[in-house]
GUGUTOR-346231 format. One line per field, with one value per residue (C-alpha): residue number from 1; residue in one letter; x, y, z. Coordinates in Angstrom, 3 decimals. Example, Ala and Ser with C-alpha at 12.3 -4.5 7.8 and 13.67 -1.06 7.14 Angstrom:
// residues 2
seq <- [1/2]
type <- [A/S]
x <- [12.300/13.670]
y <- [-4.500/-1.060]
z <- [7.800/7.140]
***
This chain:
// residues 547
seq <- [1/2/3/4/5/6/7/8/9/10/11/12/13/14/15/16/17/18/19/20/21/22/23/24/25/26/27/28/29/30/31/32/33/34/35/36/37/38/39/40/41/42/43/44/45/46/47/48/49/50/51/52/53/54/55/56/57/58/59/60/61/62/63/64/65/66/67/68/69/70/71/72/73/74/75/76/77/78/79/80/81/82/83/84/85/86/87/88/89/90/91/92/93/94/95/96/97/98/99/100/101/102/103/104/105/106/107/108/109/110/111/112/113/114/115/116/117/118/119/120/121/122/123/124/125/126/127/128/129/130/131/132/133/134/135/136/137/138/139/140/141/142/143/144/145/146/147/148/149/150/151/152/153/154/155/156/157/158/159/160/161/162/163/164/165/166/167/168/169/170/171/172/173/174/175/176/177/178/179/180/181/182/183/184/185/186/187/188/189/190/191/192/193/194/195/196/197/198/199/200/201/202/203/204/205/206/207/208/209/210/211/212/213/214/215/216/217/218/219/220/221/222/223/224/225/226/227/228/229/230/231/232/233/234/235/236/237/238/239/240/241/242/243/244/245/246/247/248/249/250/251/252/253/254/255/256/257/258/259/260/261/262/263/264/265/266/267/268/269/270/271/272/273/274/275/276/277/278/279/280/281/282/283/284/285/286/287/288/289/290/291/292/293/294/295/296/297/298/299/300/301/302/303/304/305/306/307/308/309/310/311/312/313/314/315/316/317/318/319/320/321/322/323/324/325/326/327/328/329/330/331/332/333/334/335/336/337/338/339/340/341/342/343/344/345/346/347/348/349/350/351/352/353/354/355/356/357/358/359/360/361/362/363/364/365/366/367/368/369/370/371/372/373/374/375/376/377/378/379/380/381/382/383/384/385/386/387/388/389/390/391/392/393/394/395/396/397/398/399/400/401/402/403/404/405/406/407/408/409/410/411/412/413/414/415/416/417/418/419/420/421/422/423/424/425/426/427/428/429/430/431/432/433/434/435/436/437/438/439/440/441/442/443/444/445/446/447/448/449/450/451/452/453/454/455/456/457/458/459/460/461/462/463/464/465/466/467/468/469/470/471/472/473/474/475/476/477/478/479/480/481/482/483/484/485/486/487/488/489/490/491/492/493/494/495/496/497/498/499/500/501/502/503/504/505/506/507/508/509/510/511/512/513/514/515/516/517/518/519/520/521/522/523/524/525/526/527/528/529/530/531/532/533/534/535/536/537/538/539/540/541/542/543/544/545/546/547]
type <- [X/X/X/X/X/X/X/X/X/X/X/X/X/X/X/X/X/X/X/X/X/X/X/X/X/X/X/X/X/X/X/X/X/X/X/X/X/X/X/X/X/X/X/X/X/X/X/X/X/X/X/X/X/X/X/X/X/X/X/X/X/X/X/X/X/X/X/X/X/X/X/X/X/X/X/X/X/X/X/X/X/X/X/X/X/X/X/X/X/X/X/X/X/X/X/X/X/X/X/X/X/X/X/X/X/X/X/X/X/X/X/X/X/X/X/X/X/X/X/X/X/X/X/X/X/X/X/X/X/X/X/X/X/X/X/X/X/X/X/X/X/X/X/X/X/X/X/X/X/X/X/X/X/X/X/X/X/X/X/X/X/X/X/X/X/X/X/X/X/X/X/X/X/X/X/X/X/X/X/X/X/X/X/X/X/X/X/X/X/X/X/X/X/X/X/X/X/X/X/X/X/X/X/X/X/X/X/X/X/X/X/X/X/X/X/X/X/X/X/X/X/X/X/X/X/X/X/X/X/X/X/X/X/X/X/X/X/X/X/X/X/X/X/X/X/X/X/X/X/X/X/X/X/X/X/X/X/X/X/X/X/X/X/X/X/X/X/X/X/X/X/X/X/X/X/X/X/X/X/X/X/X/X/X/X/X/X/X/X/X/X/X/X/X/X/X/X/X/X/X/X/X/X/X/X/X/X/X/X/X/X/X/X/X/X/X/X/X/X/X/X/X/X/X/X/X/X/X/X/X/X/X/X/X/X/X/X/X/X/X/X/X/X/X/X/X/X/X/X/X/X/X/X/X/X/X/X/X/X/X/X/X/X/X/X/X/X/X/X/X/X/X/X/X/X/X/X/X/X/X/X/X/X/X/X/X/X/X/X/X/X/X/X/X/X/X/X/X/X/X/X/X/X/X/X/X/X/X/X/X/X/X/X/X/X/X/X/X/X/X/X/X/X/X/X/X/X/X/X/X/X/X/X/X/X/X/X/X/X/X/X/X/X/X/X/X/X/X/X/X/X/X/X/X/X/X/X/X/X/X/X/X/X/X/X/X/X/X/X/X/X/X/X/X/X/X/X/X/X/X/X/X/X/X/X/X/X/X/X/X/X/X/X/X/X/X/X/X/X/X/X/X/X/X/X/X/X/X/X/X/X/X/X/X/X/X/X/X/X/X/X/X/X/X/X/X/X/X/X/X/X/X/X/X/X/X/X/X/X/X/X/X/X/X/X/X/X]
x <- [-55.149/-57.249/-58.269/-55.046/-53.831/-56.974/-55.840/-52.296/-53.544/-55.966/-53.434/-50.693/-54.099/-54.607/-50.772/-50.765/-53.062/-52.084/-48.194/-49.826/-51.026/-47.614/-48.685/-45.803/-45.981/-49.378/-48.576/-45.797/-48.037/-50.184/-47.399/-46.180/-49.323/-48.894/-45.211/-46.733/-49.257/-46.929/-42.723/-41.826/-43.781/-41.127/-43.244/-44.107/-40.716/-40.247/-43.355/-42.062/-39.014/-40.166/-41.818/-38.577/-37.166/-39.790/-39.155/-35.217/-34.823/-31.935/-30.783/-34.159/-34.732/-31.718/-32.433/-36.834/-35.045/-32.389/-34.638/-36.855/-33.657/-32.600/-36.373/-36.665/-33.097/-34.830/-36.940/-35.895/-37.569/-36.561/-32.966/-33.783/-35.095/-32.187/-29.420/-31.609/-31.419/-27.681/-27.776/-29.304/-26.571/-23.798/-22.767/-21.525/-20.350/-22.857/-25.270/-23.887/-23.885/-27.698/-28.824/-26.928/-28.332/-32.159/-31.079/-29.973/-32.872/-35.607/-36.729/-34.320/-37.296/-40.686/-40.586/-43.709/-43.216/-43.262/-40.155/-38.288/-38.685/-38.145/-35.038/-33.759/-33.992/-32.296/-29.631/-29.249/-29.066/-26.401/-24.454/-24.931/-24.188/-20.473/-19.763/-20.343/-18.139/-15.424/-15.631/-15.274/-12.696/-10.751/-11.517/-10.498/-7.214/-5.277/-6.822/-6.326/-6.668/-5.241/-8.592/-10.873/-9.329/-5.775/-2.686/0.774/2.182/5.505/4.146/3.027/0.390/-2.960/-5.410/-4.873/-1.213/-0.972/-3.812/-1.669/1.118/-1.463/-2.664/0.129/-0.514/-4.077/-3.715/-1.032/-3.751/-6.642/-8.489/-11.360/-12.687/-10.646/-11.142/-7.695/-9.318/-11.742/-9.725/-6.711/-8.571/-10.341/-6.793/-5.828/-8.864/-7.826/-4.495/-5.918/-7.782/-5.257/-2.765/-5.228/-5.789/-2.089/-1.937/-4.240/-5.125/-6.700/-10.264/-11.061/-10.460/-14.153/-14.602/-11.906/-12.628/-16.404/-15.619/-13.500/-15.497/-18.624/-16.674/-14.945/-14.986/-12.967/-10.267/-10.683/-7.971/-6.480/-2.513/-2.484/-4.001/-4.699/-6.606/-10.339/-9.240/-7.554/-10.598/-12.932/-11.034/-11.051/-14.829/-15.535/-13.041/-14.816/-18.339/-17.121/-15.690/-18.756/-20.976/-22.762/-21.894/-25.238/-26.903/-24.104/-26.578/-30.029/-33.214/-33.258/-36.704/-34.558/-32.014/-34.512/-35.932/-32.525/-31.036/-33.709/-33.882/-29.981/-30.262/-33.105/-30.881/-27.169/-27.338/-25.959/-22.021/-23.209/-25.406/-23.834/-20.357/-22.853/-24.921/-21.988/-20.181/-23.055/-23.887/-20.739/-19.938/-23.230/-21.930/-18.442/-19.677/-22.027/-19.119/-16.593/-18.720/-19.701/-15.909/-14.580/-17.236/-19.581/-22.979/-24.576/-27.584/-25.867/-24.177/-27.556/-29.302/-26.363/-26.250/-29.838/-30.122/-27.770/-29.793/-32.603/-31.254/-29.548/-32.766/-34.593/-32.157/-32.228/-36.134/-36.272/-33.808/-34.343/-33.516/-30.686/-27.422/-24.484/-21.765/-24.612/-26.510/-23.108/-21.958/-23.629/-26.806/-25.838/-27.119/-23.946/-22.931/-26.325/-25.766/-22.389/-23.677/-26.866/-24.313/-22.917/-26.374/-27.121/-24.070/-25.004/-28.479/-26.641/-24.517/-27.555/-30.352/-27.445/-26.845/-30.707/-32.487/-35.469/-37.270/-39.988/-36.963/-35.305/-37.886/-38.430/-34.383/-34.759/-37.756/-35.764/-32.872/-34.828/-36.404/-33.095/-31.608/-34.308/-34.257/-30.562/-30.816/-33.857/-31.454/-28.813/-31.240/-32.553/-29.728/-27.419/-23.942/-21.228/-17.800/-15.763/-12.950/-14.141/-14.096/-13.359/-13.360/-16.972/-18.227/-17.142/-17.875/-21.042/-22.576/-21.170/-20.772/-23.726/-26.127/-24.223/-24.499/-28.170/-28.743/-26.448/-28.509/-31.353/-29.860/-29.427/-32.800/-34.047/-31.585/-32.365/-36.311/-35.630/-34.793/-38.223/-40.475/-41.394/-42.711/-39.989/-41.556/-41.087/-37.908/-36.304/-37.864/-36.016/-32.868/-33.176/-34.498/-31.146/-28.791/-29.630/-29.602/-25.922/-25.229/-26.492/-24.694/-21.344/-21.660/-21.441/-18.661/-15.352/-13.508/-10.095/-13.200/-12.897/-16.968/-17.291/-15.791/-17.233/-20.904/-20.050/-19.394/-22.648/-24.605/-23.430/-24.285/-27.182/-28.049/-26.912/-30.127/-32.084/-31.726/-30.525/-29.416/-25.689/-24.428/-25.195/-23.586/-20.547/-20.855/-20.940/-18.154/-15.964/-16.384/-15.471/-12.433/-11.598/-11.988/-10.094/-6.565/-7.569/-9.130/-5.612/-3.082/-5.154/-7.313/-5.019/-4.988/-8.005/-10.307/-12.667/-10.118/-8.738/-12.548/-11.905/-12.989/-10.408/-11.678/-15.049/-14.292/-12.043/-14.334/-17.254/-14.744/-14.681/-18.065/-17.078/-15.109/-17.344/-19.896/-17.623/-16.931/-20.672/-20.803/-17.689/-19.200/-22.532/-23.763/-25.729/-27.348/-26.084/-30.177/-29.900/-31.319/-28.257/-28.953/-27.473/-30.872/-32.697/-33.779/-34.073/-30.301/-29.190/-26.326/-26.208/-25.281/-22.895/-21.654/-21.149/-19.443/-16.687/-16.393/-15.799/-13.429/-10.559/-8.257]
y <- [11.872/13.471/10.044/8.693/12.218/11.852/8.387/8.826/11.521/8.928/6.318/9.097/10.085/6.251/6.057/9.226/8.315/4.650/6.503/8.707/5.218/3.893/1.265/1.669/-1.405/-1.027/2.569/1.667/-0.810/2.271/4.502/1.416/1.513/5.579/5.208/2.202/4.883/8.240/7.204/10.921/12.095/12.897/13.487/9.518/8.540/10.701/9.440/5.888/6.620/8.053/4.505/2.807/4.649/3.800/0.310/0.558/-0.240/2.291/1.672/1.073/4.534/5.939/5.021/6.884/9.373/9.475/9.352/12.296/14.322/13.462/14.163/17.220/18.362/21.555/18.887/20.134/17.585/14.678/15.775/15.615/11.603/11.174/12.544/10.694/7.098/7.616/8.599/5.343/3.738/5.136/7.110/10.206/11.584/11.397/12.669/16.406/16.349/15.611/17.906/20.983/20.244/20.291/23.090/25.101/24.111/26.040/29.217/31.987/34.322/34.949/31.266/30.408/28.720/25.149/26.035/27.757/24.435/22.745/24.845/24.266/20.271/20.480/22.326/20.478/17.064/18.458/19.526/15.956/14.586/16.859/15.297/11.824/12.664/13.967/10.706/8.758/10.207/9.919/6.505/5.359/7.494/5.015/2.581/0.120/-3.007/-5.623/-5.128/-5.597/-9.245/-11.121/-10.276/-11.602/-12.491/-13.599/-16.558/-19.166/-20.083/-18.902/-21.534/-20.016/-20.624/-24.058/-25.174/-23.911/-26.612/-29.059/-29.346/-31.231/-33.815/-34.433/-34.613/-37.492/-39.000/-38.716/-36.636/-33.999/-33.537/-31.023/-27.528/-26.429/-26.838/-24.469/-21.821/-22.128/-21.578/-18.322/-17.151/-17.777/-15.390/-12.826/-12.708/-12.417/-9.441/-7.683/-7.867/-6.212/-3.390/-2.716/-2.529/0.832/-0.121/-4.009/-4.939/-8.085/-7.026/-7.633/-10.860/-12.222/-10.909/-11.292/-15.008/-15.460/-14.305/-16.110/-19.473/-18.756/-15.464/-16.496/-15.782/-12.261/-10.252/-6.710/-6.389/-2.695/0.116/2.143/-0.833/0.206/3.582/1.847/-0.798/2.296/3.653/0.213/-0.250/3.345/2.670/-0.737/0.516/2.964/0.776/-1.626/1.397/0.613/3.911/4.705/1.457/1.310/3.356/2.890/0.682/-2.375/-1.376/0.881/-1.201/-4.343/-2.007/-0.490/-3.807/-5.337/-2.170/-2.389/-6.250/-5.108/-2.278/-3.204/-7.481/-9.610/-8.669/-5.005/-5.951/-9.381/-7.026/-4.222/-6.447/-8.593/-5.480/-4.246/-7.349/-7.722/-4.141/-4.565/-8.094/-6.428/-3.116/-4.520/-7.347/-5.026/-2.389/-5.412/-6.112/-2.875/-0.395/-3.542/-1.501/-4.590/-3.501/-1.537/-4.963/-6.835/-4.302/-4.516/-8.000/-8.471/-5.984/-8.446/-10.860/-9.966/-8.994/-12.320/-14.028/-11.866/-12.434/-15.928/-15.733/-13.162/-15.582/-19.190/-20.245/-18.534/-20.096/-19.297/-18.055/-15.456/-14.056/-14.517/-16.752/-14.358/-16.236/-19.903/-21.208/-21.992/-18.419/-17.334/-19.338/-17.815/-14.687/-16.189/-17.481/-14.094/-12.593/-15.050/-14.346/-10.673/-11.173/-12.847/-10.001/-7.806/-9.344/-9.537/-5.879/-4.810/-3.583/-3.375/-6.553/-6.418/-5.772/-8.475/-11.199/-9.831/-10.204/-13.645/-15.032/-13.242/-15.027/-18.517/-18.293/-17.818/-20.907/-22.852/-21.755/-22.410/-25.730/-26.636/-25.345/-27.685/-31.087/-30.307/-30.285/-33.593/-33.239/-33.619/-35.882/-33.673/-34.786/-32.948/-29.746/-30.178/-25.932/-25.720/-28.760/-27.923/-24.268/-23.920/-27.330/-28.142/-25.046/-23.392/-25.956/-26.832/-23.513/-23.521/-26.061/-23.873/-21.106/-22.545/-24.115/-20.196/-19.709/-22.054/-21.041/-17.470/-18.825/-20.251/-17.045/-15.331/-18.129/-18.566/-22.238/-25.005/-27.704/-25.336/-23.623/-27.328/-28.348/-24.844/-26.276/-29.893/-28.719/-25.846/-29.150/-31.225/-28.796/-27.658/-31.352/-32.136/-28.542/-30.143/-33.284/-31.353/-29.630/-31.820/-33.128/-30.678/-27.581/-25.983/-25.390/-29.005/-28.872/-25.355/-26.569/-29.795/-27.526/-25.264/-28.473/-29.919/-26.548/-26.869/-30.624/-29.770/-27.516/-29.647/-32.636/-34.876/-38.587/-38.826/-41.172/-39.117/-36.363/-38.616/-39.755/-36.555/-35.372/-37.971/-36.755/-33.119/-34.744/-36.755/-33.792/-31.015/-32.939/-33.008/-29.370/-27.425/-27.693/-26.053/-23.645/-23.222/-18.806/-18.587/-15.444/-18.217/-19.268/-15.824/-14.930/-17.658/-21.017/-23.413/-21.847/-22.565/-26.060/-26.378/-25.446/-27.851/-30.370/-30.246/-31.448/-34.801/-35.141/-34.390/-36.985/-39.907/-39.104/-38.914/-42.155/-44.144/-42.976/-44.328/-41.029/-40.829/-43.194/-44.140/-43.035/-39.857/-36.919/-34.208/-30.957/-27.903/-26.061/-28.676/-27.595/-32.123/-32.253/-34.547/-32.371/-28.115/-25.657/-24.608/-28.186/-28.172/-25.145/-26.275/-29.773/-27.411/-25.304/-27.109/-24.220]
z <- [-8.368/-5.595/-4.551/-4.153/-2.388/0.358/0.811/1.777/3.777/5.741/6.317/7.711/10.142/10.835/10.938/13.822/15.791/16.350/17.121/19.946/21.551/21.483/18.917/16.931/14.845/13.894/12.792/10.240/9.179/7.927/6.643/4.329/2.831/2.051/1.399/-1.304/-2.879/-2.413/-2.005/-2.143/1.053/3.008/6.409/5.611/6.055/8.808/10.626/9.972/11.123/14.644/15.117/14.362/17.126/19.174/18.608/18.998/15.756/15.066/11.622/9.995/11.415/9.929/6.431/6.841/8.158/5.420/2.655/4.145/4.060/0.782/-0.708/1.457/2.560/4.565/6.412/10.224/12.017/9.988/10.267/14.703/13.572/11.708/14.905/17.127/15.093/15.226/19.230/19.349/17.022/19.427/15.934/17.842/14.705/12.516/14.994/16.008/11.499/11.880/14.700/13.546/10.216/11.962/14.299/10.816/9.332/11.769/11.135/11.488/12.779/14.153/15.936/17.543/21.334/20.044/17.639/20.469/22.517/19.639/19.316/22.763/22.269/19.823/21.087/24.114/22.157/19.981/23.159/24.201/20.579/20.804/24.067/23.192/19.852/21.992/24.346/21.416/19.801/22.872/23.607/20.046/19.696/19.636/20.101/22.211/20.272/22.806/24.768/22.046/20.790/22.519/19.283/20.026/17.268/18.928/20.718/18.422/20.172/19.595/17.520/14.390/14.917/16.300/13.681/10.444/12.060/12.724/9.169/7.155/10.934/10.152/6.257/6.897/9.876/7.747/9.814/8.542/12.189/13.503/14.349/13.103/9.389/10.492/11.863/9.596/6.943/8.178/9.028/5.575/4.427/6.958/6.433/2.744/4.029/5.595/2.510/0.240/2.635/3.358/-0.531/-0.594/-4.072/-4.877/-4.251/-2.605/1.704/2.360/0.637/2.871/5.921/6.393/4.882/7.699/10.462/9.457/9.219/12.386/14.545/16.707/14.354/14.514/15.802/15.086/13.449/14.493/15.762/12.574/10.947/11.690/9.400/6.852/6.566/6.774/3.333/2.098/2.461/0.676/-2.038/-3.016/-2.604/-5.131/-7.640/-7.000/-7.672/-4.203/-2.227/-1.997/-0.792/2.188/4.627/2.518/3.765/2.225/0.555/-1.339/-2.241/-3.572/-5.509/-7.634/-7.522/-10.207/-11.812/-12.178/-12.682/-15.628/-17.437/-17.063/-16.421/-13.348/-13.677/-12.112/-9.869/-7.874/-6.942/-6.053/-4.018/-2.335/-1.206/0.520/2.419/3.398/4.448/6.973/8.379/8.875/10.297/12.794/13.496/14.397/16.621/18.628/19.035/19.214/21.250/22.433/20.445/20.063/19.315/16.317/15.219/15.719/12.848/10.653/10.304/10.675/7.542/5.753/6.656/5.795/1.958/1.589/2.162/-0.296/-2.968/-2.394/-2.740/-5.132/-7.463/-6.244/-9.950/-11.122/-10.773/-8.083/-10.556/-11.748/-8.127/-5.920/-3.527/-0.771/-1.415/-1.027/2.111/3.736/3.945/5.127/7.704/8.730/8.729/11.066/13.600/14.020/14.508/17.310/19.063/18.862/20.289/23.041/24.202/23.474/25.674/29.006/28.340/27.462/30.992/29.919/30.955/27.638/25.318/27.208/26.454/22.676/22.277/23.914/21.724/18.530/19.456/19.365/16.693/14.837/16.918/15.578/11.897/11.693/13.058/11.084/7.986/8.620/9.241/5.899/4.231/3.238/5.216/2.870/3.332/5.831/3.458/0.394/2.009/6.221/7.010/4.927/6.493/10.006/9.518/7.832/8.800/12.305/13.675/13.245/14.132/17.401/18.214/17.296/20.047/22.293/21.922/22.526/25.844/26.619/26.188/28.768/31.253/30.915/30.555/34.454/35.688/34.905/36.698/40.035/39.971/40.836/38.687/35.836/36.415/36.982/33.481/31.865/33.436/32.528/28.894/29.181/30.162/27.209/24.771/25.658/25.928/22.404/21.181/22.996/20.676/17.243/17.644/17.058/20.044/20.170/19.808/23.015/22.838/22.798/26.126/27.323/26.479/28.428/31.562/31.078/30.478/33.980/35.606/34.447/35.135/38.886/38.788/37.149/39.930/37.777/38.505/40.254/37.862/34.843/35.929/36.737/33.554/31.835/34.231/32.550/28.653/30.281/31.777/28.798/26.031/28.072/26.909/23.375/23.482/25.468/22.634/20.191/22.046/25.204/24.347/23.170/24.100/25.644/27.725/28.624/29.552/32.530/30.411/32.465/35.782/35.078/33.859/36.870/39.732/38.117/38.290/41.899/42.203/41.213/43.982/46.068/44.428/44.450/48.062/48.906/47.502/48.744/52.038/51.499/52.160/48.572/46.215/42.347/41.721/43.479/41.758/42.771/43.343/44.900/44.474/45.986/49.700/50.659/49.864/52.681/53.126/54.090/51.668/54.743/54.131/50.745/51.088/53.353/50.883/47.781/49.606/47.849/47.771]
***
């Protein structure tokens, strides 16, 4: 017993000393070995925790933090990890909780000089924690919904609108290869959703909703402004009746390890409901504080948490059969949920500053692209009529936008180098990418035409041959028609989508005139970066000037 004691003791040293060099990952390293020998140290999970902060990642932090508390509830400074983890969260709330708990927590008397500071920061980051409370309480009462996601429900218009009267059309036109299957069906789950929680009493809301949003996000809207409370009570009331209150804010380590004691002691009808509610209260969560207060890097950890229990599960019990583990762990919905997560490391590496954070969100972000597409070439695409809003959703969807993030990645890759041979390979690699992201989308998606538009951007950079862009020009031209009656108000287009479309558009114009003129070659490699352009940018602007 000694032994094992001087051990832990070692690794927390080891652990220490590589956090005072800033080599946070190396340090957890070291306190996951102690935590492995001794899981009711609290000063482990504390010391963990302050490395997960170091890192940015938030959430992991909250749960050290959280189980330091909960083994040591007079623990002062893991309380200050625990308010800062949620600073970092943007949980304003849950924070002033944590640092008046540490603040209580101190000695009452005879503080030495490094509790008094101690003391003081604490004090002052509870002041700040109020303030931010008070902020957000103001800013979400009420709130105002129609800036989070575009709800009129008088005009008959919006996708999920025109698709539900497109349906009984493309039934009687055999055609699977629409978007309206897509995002009729995710109404149909969130419409689902919504009934349940208006009923303040069935089970179910999160089921439908997180299926919706990871077939189709875009369907996401709010029906009024109470509806983030009344899904809050909704998500406590079925963790309850799942029994899975207390794996809602635990670490994942924690909740592997309960779920096959559970799975041992009471079988797989306690455990999949358990286990599906919490999944899908992190994909929601993290979902909807992307939406509502744009914390991406809170919805990046929530749904990478999912993530990253779906893909144990599916591990853990490779063998066992759907109806038993839960749908959560068929690959299709993993890759829902996946497609989120990308689109939340997309809004989080434009906001993140910091340029090291910046290229870590950037390479995270690829990797993903490349998993998920890598997922779906494995796989054997079933008949789009079997099932066309699986198919589309869970097949189509997420590898196009596999390729489309990974066009992101070489456009944002262009913007970090210096060398022109290079940065006009990142475009040309960028220009394909969307191009090939374009093609696996159906033709009335509106991404099929948005990716078309980046791609040209992109292939203007890249000095690419006249006649392909003309080319590609054309397919823009000839899918905008069949993209406008479905996605015409969608929050793409309200986000300026025709105006970008519209001013690339323009270029071919000014092509075909270059050409008619004799002024340019079919062969010639266009560019608007290109400083051998035959023609001025001061030209160029004054032929584009079609206003």
């Amino acid at each position: 017993m000694a032994g094992k004691a001087s051990r832990v003791e070692k690794l927390k040293e080891e652990g220490n000393s590589l956090f005072a060099k800033k080599d946070y990952r190396a340090a957890i390293v070291k306190y996951n070995e102690a935590i492995n020998l001794d899981d009711r140290n609290p000063v482990l999970y504390a010391n963990r925790a302050a490395c997960r902060i170091g890192l940015k990642q938030y959430l992991d932090a909250a749960s050290d933090a959280s189980t330091a508390t909960e083994i040591d509830p007079t623990y002062a400074k893991a309380w200050a990890r625990l308010a800062t983890a949620r600073d970092g969260l943007k949980e304003p709330i849950e924070s002033v909780h944590a640092w008046q708990k540490a603040i209580d927590n101190l000695p009452k008397d005879g503080l030495t000089e490094a509790e008094k500071k101690q003391k003081r920061q604490y004090e002052v980051s509870l002041a700040e924690a109020r303030r931010a409370e008070t902020h957000f309480k103001d800013k979400n009462k009420p709130f105002d919904h129609h800036k989070v996601f575009p709800v009129d429900t008088q005009t008959n218009k919006f996708p999920w609108q025109v698709a539900d009267a497109m349906i009984p059309q493309l039934q009687q036109a055999g055609n699977y290869r629409s978007s309206a299957w897509t995002i009729a069906w995710a109404n149909l789950q969130l419409e689902e959703a919504n009934k349940v929680i208006m009923s303040h009493s069935a089970l179910g809301a999160i089921q439908s909703l997180t299926n919706a949003i990871t077939t189709d996000m875009r369907v996401f809207r709010l029906h009024h402004v109470n509806w983030f409370k009344e899904l809050a009570v909704q998500m406590y009331m079925e963790a309850r009746a799942r029994n899975a209150t207390q794996w809602i804010h635990a670490s994942p380590e924690k909740i592997k390890k309960e779920a096959l004691e559970r799975l041992e002691a009471n079988g797989w009808n306690d455990v999949r409901p358990a286990l599906s509610c919490v999944v899908r209260s992190l994909i929601a969560y993290g979902f909807l504080d992307g939406g509502a207060r744009h914390n991406f890097r809170s919805e990046s950890q929530y749904i990478g948490r999912a993530i990253e229990i779906i893909k144990w599960g599916r591990k853990e019990w490779a063998d066992i059969d759907r109806e038993d583990r839960g749908a959560i762990f068929v690959e299709t919905f993993l890759r829902g949920v996946q497609t989120l997560h990308m689109e939340s490391l997309i809004k989080l590496h434009a906001s993140e500053s910091e340029p090291a954070r910046k290229a870590e969100t950037l390479e995270e972000l690829h990797a993903e692209a490349e998993e998920l597409i890598k997922s779906v070439e494995s796989d054997t695409l079933p008949p789009y009529e079997s099932d066309p809003p699986i198919t589309i959703g869970h097949y189509d969807y997420p590898r196009g936008q596999g390729y489309a993030m990974k066009g992101y990645y070489y456009n944002e890759k262009s913007k970090v180098t210096r060398d022109k041979t290079e940065k006009a390979e990142c475009y040309r690699k960028s220009a394909f990418l969307y191009l090939d992201a374009a093609g696996m989308f159906p033709e009335d998606d509106e991404r099929n035409a948005y990716y078309l538009e980046v791609a040209l951007e992109n292939m203007m950079k890249a000095a690419t041959p006249v006649t392909f862009i003309l080319s590609t020009m054309e397919k823009l031209r000839t899918a905008i028609p069949k993209m406008l009656p479905l996605w015409a108000m969608s929050t793409l287009a309200m986000e300026g989508r025709d105006r970008d479309i519209a001013k690339t558009l323009e270029w071919e114009r000014h092509f075909r005139r270059q050409l008619a003129e004799g002024r340019l070659s079919e062969e010639y490699a266009a560019s608007y970066m290109d400083r051998e352009c035959p023609y001025t940018p001061s030209a160029f602007k004054v032929d584009m000037d079609f206003s």
